[in-house]
C-alpha positions as CSV (number, residue, x, y, z in Angstrom):
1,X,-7.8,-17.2,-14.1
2,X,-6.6,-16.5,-17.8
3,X,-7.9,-12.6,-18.7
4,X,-8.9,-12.4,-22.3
5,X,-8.9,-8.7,-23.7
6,X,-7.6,-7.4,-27.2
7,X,-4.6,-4.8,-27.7
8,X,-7.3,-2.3,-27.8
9,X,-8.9,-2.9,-24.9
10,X,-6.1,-3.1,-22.8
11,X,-4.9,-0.1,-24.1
12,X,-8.2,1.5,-22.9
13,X,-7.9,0.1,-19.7
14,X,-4.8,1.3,-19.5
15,X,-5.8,4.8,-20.3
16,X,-8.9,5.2,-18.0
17,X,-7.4,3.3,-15.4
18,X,-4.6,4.3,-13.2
19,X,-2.4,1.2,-12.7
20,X,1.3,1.1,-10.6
21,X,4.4,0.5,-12.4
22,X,4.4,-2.7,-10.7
23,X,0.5,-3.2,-11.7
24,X,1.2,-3.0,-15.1
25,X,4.0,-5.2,-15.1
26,X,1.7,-7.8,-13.7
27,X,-1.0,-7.1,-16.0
28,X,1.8,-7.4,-19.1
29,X,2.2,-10.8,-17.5
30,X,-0.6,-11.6,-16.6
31,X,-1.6,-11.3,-20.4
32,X,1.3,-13.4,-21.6
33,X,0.0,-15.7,-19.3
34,X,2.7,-16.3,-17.1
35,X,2.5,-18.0,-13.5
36,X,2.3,-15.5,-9.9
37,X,5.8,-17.6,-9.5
38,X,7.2,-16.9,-12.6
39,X,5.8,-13.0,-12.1
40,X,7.3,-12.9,-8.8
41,X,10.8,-14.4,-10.1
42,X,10.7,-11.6,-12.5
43,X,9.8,-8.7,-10.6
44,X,11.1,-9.9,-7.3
45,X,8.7,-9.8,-5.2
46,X,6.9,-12.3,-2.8
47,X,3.9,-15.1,-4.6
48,X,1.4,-13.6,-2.3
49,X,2.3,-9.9,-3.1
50,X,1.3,-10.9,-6.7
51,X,-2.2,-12.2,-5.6
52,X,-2.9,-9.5,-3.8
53,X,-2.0,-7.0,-6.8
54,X,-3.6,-9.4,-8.9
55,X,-7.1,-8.5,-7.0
56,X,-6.8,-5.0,-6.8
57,X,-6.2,-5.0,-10.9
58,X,-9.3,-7.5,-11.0
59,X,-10.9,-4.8,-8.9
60,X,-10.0,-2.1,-10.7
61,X,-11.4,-3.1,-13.7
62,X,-14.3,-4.3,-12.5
63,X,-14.9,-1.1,-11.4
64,X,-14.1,0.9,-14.6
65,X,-16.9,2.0,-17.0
């Protein structure tokens, strides 16, 4: 699923959200639209450690105002 927000609302995300180090990373990616392989190459970790971080940033944005 391909997430589709502008500098500026990331950036607000960003700001009223509190993301991980590593949750950002995978947002950044995420954004450039790269692959949970190719995001778990890069920050190695496991393909299903990237799902699961994946849903709690889908979560936590849902959840923000």
């Amino acid at each position: 699923m391909k997430i589709n927000y502008t500098k500026s609302e990331v950036e607000r995300l960003k700001s009223e959200i509190y993301f991980t180090k590593d949750e950002l990373k995978i947002l950044e990616y995420w954004l450039l639209d790269y692959s949970i392989v190719q995001m778990a190459e890069e920050l190695k970790l496991s393909t299903s450690t990237i799902s699961r971080r994946k849903k709690t940033i889908r979560e936590k944005i849902n959840k923000a105002p």
